[in-house]
GUSETI-935661 format. One line per 10 residues: number of its first residue (from 1); for each residue x, y, z of C-alpha. Coordinates in nm, 3 decimals. Layout:
BEGIN
NUM	X Y Z  ...
***
This chain:
BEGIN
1	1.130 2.246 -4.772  0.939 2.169 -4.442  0.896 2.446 -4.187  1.220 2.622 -4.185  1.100 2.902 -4.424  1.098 3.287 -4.225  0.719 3.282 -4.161  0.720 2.922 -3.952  0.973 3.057 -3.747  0.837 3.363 -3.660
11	0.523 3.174 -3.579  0.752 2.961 -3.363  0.872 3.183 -3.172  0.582 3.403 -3.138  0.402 3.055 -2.979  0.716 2.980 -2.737  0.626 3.074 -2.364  0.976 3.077 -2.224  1.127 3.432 -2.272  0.930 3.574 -1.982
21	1.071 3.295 -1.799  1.419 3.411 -1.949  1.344 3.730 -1.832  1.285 3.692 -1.509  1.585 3.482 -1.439  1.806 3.755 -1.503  1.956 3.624 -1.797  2.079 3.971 -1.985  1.958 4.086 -2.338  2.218 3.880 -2.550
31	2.126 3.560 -2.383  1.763 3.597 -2.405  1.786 3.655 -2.767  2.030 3.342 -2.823  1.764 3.160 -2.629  1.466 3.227 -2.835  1.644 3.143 -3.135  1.773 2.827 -3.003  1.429 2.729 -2.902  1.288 2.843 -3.205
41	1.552 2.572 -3.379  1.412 2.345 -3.133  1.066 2.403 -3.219  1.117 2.405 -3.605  1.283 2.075 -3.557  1.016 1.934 -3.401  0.734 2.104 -3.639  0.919 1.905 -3.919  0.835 1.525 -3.781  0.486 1.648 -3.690
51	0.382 1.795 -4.028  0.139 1.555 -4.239  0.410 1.491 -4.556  0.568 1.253 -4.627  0.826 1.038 -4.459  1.108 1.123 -4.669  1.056 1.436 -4.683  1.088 1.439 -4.333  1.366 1.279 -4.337  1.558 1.525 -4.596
61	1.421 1.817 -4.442  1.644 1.700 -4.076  1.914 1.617 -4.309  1.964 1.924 -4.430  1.911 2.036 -4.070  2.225 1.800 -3.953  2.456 1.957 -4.265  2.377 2.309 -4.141  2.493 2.180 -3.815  2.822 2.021 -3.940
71	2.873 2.326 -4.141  2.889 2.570 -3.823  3.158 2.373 -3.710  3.342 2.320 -4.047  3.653 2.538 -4.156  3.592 2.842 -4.390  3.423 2.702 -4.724  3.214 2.444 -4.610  2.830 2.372 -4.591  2.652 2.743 -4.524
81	2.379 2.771 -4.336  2.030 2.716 -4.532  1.843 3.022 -4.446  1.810 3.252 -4.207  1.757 3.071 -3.849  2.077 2.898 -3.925  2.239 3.165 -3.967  2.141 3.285 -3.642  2.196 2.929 -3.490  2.598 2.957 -3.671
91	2.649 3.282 -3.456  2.458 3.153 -3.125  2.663 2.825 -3.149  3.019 3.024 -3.215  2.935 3.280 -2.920  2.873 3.037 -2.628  3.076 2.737 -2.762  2.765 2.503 -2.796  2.913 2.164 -2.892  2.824 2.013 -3.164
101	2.710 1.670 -3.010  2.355 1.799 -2.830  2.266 1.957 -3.164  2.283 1.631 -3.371  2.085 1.474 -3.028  1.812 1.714 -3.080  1.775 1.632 -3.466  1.787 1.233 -3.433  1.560 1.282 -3.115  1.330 1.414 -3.321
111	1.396 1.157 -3.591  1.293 0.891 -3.420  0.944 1.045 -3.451  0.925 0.950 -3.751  0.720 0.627 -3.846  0.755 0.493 -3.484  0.435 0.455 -3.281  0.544 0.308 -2.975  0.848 0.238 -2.815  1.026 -0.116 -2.795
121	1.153 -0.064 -2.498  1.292 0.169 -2.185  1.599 0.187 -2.333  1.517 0.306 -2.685  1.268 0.559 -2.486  1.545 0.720 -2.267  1.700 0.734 -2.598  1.451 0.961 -2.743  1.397 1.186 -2.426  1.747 1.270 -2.411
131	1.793 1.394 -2.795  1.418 1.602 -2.763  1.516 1.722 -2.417  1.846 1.661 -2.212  2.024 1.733 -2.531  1.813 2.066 -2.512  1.913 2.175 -2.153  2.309 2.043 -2.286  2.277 2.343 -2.498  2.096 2.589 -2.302
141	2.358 2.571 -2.004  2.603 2.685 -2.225  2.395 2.993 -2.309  2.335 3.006 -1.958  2.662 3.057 -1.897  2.741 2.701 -1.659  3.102 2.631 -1.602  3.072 2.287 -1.353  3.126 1.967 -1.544  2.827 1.870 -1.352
151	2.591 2.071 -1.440  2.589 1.895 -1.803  2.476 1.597 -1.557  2.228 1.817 -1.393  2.093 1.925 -1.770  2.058 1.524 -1.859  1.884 1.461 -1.522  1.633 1.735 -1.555  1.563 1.698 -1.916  1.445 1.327 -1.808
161	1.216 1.462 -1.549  1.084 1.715 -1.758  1.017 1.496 -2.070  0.871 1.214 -1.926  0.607 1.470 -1.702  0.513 1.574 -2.045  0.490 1.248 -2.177  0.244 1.113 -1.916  0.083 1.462 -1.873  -0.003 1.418 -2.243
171	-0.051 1.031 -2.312  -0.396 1.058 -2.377  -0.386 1.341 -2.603  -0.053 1.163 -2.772  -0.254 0.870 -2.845  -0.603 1.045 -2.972  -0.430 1.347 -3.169  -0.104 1.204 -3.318  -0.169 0.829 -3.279  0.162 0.831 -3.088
181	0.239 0.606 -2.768  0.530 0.785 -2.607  0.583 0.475 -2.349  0.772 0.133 -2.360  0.586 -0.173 -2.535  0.777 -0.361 -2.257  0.611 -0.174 -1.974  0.284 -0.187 -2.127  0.312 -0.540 -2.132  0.453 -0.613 -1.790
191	0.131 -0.415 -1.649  -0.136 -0.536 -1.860  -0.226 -0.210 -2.089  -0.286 -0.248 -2.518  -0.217 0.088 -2.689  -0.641 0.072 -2.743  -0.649 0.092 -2.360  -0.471 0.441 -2.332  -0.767 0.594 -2.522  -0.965 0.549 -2.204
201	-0.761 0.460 -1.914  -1.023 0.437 -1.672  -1.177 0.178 -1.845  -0.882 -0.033 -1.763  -0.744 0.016 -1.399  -0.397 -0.110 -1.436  -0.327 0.222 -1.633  -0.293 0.358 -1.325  -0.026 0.173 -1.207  0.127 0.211 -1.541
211	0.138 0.568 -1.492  0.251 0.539 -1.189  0.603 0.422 -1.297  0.604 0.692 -1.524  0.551 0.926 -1.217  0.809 0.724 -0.997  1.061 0.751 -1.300  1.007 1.136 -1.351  1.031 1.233 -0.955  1.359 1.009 -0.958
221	1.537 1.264 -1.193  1.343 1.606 -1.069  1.531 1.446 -0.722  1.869 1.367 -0.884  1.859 1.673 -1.045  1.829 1.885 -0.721  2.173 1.692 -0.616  2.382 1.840 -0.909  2.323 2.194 -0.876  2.666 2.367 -0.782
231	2.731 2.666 -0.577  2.912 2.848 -0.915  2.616 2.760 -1.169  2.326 2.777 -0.940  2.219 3.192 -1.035  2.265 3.081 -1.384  2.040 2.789 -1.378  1.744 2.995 -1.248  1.591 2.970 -1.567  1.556 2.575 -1.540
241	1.476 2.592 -1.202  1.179 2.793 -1.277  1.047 2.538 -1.590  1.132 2.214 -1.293  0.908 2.357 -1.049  0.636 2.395 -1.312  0.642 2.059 -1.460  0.708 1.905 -1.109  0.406 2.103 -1.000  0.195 1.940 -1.298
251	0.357 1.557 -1.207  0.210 1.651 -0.858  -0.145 1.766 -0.979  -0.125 1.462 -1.186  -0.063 1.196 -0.877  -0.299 1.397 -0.664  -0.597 1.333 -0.889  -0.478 0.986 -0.858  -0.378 0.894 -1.191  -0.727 0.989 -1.372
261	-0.540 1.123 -1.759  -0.828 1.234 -2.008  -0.775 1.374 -2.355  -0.761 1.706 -2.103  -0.432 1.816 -2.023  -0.395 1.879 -1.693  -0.211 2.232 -1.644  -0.158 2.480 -1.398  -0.346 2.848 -1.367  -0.124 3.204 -1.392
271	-0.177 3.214 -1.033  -0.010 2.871 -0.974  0.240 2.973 -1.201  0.332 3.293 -1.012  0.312 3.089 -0.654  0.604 2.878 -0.795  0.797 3.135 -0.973  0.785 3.385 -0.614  0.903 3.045 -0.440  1.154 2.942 -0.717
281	1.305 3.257 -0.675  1.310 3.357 -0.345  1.473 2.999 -0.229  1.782 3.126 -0.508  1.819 3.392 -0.252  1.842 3.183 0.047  2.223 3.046 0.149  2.341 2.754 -0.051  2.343 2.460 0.101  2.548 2.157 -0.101
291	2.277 1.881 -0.125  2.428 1.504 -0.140  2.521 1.408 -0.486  2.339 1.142 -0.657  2.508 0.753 -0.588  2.533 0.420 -0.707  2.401 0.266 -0.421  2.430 -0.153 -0.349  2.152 -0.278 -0.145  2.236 -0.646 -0.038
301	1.914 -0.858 0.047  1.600 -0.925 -0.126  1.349 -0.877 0.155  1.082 -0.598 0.254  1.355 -0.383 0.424  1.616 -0.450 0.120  1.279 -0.316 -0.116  1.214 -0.090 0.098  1.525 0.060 0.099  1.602 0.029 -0.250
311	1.266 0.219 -0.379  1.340 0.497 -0.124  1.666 0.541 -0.225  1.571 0.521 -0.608  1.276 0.797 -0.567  1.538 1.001 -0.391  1.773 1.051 -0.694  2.025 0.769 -0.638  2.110 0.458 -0.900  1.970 0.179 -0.687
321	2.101 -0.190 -0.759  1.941 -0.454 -0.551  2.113 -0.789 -0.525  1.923 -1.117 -0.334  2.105 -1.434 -0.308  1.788 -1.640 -0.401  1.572 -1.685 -0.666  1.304 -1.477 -0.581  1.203 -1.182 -0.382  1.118 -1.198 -0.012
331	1.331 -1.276 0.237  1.150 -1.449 0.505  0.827 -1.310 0.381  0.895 -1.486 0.061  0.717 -1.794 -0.070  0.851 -2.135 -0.296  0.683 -2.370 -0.521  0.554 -2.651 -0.397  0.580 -2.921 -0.672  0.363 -3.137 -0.474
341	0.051 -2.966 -0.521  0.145 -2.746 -0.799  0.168 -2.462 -0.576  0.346 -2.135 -0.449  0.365 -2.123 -0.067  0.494 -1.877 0.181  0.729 -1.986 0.401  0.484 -1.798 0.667  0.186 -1.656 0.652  0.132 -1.322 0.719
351	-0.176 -1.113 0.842  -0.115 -0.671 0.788  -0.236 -0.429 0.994  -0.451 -0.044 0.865  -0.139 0.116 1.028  0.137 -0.011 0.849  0.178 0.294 0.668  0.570 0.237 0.603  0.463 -0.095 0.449  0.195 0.080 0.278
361	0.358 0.361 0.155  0.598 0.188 -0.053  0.304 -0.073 -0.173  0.154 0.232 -0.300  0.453 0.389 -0.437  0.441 0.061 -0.662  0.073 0.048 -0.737  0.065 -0.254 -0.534  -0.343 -0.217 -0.440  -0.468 -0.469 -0.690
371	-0.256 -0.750 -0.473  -0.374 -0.629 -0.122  -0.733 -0.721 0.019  -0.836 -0.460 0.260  -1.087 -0.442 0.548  -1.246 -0.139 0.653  -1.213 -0.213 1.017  -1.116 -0.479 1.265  -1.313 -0.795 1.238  -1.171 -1.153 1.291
381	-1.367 -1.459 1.420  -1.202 -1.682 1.666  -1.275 -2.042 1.817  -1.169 -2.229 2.091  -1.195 -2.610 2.171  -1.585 -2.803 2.101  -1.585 -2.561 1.850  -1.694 -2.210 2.046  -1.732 -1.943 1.830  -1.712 -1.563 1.893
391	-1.584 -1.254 1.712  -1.371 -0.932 1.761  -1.560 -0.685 1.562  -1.479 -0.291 1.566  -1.748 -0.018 1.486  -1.682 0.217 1.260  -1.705 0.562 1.470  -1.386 0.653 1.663  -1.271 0.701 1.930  -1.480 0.461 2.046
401	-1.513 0.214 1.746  -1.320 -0.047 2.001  -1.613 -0.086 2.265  -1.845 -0.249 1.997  -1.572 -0.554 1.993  -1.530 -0.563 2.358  -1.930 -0.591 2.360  -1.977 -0.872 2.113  -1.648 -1.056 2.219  -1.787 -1.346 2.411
411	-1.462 -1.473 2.538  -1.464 -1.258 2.778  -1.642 -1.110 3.088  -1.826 -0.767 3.179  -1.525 -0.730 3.456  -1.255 -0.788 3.155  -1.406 -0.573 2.963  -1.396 -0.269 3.205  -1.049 -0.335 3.257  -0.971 -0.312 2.863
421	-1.163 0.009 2.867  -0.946 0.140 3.160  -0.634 0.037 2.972  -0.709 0.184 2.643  -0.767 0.516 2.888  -0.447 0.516 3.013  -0.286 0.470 2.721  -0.475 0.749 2.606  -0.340 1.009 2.867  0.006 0.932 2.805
431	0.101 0.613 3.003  0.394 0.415 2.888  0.571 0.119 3.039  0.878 0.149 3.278  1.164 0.060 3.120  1.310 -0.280 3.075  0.944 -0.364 3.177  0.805 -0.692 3.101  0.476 -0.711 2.931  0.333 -0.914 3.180
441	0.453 -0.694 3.474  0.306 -0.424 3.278  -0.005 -0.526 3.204  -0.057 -0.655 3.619  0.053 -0.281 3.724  -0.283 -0.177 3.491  -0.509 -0.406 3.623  -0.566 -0.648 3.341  -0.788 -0.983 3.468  -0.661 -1.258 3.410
451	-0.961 -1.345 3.128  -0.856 -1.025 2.934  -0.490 -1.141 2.948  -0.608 -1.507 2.779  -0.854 -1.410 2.523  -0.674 -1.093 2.425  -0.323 -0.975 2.530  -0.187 -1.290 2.562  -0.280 -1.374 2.170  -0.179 -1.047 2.051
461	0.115 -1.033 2.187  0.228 -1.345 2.077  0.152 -1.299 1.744  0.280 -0.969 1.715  0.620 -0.991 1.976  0.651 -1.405 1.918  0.691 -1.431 2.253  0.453 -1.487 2.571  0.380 -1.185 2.816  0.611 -1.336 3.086
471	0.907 -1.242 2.845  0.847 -1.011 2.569  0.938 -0.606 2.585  0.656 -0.427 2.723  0.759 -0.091 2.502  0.728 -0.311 2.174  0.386 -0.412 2.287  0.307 -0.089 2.371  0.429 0.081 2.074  0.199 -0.186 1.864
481	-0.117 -0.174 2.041  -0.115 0.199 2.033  -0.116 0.195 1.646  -0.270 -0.111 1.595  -0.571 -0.197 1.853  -0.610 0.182 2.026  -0.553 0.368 1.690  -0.773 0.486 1.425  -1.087 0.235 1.244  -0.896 0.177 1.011
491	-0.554 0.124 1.174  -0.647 -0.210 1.309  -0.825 -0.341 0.962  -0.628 -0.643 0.861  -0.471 -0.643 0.545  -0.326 -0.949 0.353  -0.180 -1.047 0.050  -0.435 -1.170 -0.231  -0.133 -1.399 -0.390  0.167 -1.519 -0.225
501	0.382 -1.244 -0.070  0.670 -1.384 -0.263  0.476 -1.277 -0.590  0.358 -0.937 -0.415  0.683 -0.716 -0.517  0.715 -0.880 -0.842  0.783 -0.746 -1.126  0.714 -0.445 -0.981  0.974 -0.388 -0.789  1.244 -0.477 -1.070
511	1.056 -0.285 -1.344  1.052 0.037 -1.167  1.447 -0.039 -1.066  1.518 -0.068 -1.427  1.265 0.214 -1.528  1.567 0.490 -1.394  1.874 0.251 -1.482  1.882 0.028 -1.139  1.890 -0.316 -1.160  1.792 -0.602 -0.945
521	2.022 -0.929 -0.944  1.852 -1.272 -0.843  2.079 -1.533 -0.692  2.399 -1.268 -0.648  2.493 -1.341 -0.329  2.723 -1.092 -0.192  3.038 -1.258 0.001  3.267 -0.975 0.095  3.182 -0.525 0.164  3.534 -0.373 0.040
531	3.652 -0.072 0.199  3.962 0.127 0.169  4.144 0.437 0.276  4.135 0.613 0.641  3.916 0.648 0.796  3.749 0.360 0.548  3.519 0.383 0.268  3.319 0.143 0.154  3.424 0.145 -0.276  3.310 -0.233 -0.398
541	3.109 -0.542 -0.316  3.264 -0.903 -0.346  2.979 -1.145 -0.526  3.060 -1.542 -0.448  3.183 -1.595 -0.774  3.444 -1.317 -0.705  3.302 -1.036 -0.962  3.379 -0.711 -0.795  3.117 -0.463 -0.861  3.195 -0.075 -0.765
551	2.984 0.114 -0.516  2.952 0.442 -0.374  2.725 0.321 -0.100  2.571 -0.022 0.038  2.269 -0.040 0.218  2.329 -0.410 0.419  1.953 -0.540 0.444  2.013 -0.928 0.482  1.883 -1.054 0.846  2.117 -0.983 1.161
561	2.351 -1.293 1.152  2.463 -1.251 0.795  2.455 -0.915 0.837  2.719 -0.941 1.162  2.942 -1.177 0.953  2.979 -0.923 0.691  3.055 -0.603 0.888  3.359 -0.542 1.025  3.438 -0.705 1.369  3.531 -0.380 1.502
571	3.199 -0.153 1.413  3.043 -0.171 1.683  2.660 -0.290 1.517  2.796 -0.631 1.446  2.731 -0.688 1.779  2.318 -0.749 1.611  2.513 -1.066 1.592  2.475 -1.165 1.931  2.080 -1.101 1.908  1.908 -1.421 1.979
581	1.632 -1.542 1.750  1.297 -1.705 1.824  1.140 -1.947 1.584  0.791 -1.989 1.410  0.617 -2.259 1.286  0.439 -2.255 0.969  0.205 -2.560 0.808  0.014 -2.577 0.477  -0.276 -2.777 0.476  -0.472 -2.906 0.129
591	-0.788 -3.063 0.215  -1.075 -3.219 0.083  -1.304 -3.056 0.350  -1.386 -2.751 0.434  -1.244 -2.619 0.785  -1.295 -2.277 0.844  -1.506 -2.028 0.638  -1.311 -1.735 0.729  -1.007 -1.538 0.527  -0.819 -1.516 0.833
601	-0.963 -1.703 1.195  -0.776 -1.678 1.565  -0.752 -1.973 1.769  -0.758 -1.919 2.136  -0.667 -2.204 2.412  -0.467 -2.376 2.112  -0.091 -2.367 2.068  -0.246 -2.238 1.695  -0.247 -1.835 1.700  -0.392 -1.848 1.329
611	-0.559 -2.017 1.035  -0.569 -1.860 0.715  -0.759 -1.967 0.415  -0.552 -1.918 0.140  -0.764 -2.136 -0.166  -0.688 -1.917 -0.489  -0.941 -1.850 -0.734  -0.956 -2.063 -1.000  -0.790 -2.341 -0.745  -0.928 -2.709 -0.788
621	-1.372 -2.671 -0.620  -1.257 -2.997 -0.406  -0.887 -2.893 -0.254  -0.893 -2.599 0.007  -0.582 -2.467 0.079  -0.498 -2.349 0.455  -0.165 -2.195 0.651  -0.123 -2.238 1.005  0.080 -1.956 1.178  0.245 -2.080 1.535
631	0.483 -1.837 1.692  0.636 -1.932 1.999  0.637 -2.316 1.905  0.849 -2.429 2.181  0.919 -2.797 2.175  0.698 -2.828 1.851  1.074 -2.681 1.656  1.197 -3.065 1.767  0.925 -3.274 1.634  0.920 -3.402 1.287
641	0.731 -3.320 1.040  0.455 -3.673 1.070  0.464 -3.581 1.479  0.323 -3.197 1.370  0.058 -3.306 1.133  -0.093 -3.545 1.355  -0.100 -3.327 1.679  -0.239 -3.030 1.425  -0.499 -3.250 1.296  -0.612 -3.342 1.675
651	-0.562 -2.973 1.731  -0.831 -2.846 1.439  -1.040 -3.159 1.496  -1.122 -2.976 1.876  -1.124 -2.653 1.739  -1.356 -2.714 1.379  -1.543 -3.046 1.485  -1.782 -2.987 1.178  -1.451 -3.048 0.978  -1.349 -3.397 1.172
661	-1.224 -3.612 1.030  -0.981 -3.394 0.854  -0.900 -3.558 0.480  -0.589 -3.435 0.359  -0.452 -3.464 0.038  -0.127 -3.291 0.125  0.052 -3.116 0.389  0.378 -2.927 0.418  0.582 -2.818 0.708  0.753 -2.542 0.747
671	1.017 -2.445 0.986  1.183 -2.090 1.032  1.431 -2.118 1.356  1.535 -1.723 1.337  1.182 -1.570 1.199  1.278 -1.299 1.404  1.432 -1.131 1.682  1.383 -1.202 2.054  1.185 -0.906 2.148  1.312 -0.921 2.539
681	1.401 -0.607 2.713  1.733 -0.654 2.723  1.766 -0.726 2.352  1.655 -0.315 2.304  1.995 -0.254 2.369  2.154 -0.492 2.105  1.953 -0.352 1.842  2.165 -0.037 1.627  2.060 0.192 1.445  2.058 0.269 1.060
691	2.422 0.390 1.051  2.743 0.206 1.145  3.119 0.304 1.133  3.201 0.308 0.789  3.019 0.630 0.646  2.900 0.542 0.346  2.764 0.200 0.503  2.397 0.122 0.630  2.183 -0.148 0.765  1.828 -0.226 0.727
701	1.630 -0.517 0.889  1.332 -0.531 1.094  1.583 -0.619 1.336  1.752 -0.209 1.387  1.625 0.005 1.627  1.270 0.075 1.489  1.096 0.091 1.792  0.880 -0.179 1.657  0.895 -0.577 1.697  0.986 -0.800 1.410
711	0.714 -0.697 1.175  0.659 -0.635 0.820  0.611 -0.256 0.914  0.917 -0.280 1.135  1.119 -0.388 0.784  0.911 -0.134 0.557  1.038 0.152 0.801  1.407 0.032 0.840  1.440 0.035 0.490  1.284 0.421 0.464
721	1.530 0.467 0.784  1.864 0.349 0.550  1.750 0.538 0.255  1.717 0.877 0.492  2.033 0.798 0.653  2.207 0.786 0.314  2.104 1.163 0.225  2.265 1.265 0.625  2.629 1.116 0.559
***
């Protein structure tokens, strides 16, 4: 009856590949020989779903698999062992006290092979991957000879990360040999991918970012496992380290030939496989070091940082749940439906730099690229009142892929030009401001004319500080021009967001939260941190509605005034409440006319930094849709909304006077008094770092000491900051 006759299992364990590995570890004669015949029960099991008879018989051939099981642990007289590998198993099991529980895992892990094609969902696929593998490493620690309660949590966590490598090492192959799917129908769905489409992934490019979660969710429990290996257990979990470092090396090889699966599996050479097994072993020999265990960690706030933060810490091992008071992701990068016009808005728009690469780093942990439209260099049009017209256009061969834009920019003269060039050189050998330096005073000690200053520092730094020269820090400006303007081609490309940015970390960021049992919470508004004992702990979180939900550690990512009301008076960083904001002002414009012709356009001699034209495909041929970015807005914060339009429309009507009269079929104002920090020199000061007084406590925000202003990069790095401050406490 199925493959559990002598001959199959010699051929089964003639075809395993793990008693060198056995060997090698240092696991003595006895144990090697109780591992090859637990495997060999492994592989038998397995052999019996995969053989081409019928269902049933399937099915009764595990049965009598499970009553051999039952039987080992039965008094005298009860079920013997069917034939001779359970016999074997009987003795194995008795020897090293192998509960009975993994066994039966193993045998309705492999059950559920049976007739299924695809899986409903995560949950019923973690379900499977722990009977066909955590349940396997359950066993083998015993035979190992563990004795730490948590290295049974270490076996779960790296029987995840070793069965879903193989499952999207082997998705292809799955799909073309066995007509199996071993992947979520929910997933599939959420990224756009049939079953059909996994025959030839690269016919459909959201595979990739399917596979990508798979590769997110597999490095999350290679990670956590790393955090549960003990001091007592760690020689006798050699073995496992050695099979983790070859299946992490294949994840790897699979992410580095970015996400390209073909019916060839991808594996790794016997030279490969000696390079990791001289590594695996020699860092056993190296003094142990107690790595941070694995948390449930709270992340409170919704925006960039609070994703940030919450995918970092997720990737690194830890249980991530991320809770957001509103409806949607965001923060103030988020967006809102505007019934209006049938519409989703931001509340301001927002224009990426090439360098970002904290932004971009967790973008492309998500598979974000499909939402992203990228230049290849710096190139943005401007005007200026009567409708002048000129353009900032880098080449594309560095270092000196900035003096093609200084050339063609006509704003400004040969001597402004020559001083540019002489402050990019200085910059270049080393020269930073003086501190508590304004910009302005900065800039005059270099020599910039007073044309360069209006056409290009004053602009930029606006836009990027939100505040004029005369005020802002000159070692925030410095710290963005030298990655942004005086960095590589690419650094100063703009980036933006093909959809709303509200919509650009969803689902994603929820899906691959849930994908390794996180959670995100929408409208859960957190009202009270709980901390107890001395010197105090944070153990809970309060919700408004007075749920108390348990914690081991909260990252605090909400911006600085509700972050200062909900630290403790006495820790010192809730003095980021005292950090004055500075406003921006946003305004959406639908019109019937055509204004500018550009994705993204600068405004010069105009209280207007930016226009952005933000029409979406498949919008209405006769409404284009526009967003106005004004940082630093002044008195314009105290006007209503009628007073705005009509000064805007007199402003564009100068600017675009092909477009005048402006016909507008809607418009929408929109306000944001604290859109960020004031970047002043003194504020430098105010601003703390990732850590506070409680330990287990941390703060993320474009608002901590980044050393950048209030930017999207600043948040993307503070959260990446929290998540690296959680693994130092």
């Amino acid at each position: 009856m199925a493959s559990t006759d002598d001959q199959s299992q010699a051929q089964a364990r003639r075809q395993s590949n793990l008693a060198f590995a056995f060997k090698i570890a240092g696991l003595d004669a006895d144990r090697r020989r109780a591992m090859e015949i637990f495997y060999t029960f492994c592989r038998v099991a397995d052999d019996i779903v995969d053989e081409e008879k019928p269902d049933a018989e399937k099915t009764a051939a595990l049965d009598q698999w499970r009553a051999s099981v039952r039987g080992f642990f039965a008094a005298p007289g009860g079920t013997p062992p069917h034939d001779q590998l359970a016999k074997e198993m009987a003795e194995i099991v008795r020897r090293y006290a192998i509960p009975m529980a993994p066994l039966l895992a193993i045998l309705d892990g492999c059950a559920m092979d049976i007739g299924v094609r695809v899986y409903a969902d995560a949950a019923a696929l973690h379900r499977y991957c722990y009977g066909v593998a955590c349940a396997v490493g359950l066993a083998s620690i015993r035979i190992f000879g563990c004795t730490s309660p948590r290295s049974e949590e270490f076996a779960v966590a790296l029987g995840y990360a070793l069965q879903f490598t193989n499952i999207l090492r082997d998705v292809v192959e799955d799909y073309h040999e066995l007509g199996r799917i071993y992947l979520s129908r929910d997933e599939m769905a959420a990224f756009g991918v049939a079953p059909e489409d996994l025959a030839a992934p690269a016919s459909n490019p959201r595979c990739r970012r399917l596979f990508q979660l798979q590769y997110f969710r597999a490095k999350h429990y290679f990670n956590k496992a790393r955090r549960l290996v003990t001091a007592g257990d760690r020689d006798a979990l050699k073995a496992a380290f050695v099979m983790g470092a070859f299946y992490e090396a294949i994840l790897e090889k699979i992410k580095a030939q970015n996400f390209q699966l073909t019916p060839q599996r991808i594996r790794l050479s016997k030279w490969q496989k000696l390079l990791l097994l001289r590594r695996t072993l020699r860092a056993g020999k190296k003094p142990f070091v107690p790595p941070a265990p694995p948390r449930r960690v709270r992340v409170i706030g919704g925006g960039i940082a609070g994703i940030s933060s919450a995918i970092a810490a997720a990737q690194a091992g830890h249980t991530v749940e991320l809770h957001e008071a509103t409806p949607a992701l965001g923060g103030r990068a988020g967006s809102f439906f505007l019934r209006a016009t049938n519409t989703t808005i931001d509340h301001g728009h927002h224009a990426l730099f090439g360098c970002y690469t904290s932004f971009f780093h967790l973008a492309d942990t998500l598979g974000l690229e499909e939402k992203l439209s990228r230049a290849d260099r710096l190139d943005v049009p401007y005007r200026a009142p009567k409708g002048k017209s000129s353009r900032l256009r880098a080449g594309k061969f560095p270092p000196l892929h900035l003096l093609p834009a200084l050339l063609g920019f006509t704003e400004i003269s040969w001597r402004d030009r020559l001083a540019i060039l002489r402050f990019g050189l200085a910059l270049r050998l080393g020269h930073r401001p003086r501190p508590d330096e304004t910009a302005a005073a900065w800039l005059a000690r270099l020599g910039q004319t007073p044309g360069a200053i209006r056409a290009l520092w004053e602009p930029f730094c606006v836009a990027a500080l939100n505040l004029p020269l005369a005020e802002a820090d000159a070692a925030l400006l410095f710290a963005t021009l030298r990655r942004t303007l005086f960095g590589g081609v690419r650094d100063s490309a703009i980036v933006t967001s093909r959809g709303p940015l509200g919509e650009l970390f969803s689902p994603e960021a929820e899906i691959f939260l849930r994908a390794i049992g996180g959670q995100l919470h929408l409208r859960s508004p957190v009202r009270e941190i709980l901390r107890e004992g001395n010197p105090s702990r944070v153990t809970a979180v309060r919700l408004a509605d007075d749920a108390i939900l348990p914690a081991d550690a909260v990252i605090l990512a909400t911006p600085w005034k509700a972050a200062a009301r909900l630290l403790p008076a006495a820790d010192p960083a809730a003095r980021c409440g005292e950090i004055p904001g500075e406003p921006i002002l946003n305004v959406h414009l639908f019109s019937r006319k055509k204004i500018s012709s550009a994705p993204l356009t600068g405004l010069l001699d105009s209280p207007w930094q930016w226009i952005f034209d933000v029409t979406r495909p498949g919008a209405s041929s006769e409404i284009f849709h526009y967003a106005l970015t004004m940082s630093c807005p002044g008195g314009w914060m105290k006007k209503t909304a009628e007073e705005i339009l009509q000064m805007t429309r007199s402003e564009l009507e100068k600017l675009f006077p092909e477009a005048a009269p402006l016909d507008l079929a809607h418009a929408q104002v929109c306000k944001c008094p604290d859109a960020t920090f004031a970047a002043r020199p003194a504020v430098a000061a105010r601003r703390p770092g990732p850590r506070t007084a409680t330990p287990n406590l941390f703060l993320a925000g474009d608002w901590i000491a980044t050393g950048l202003p209030a930017t999207i990069e600043g948040a993307a790095q503070s959260g990446q900051m929290a998540a690296a401050a959680l693994d130092r406490e």
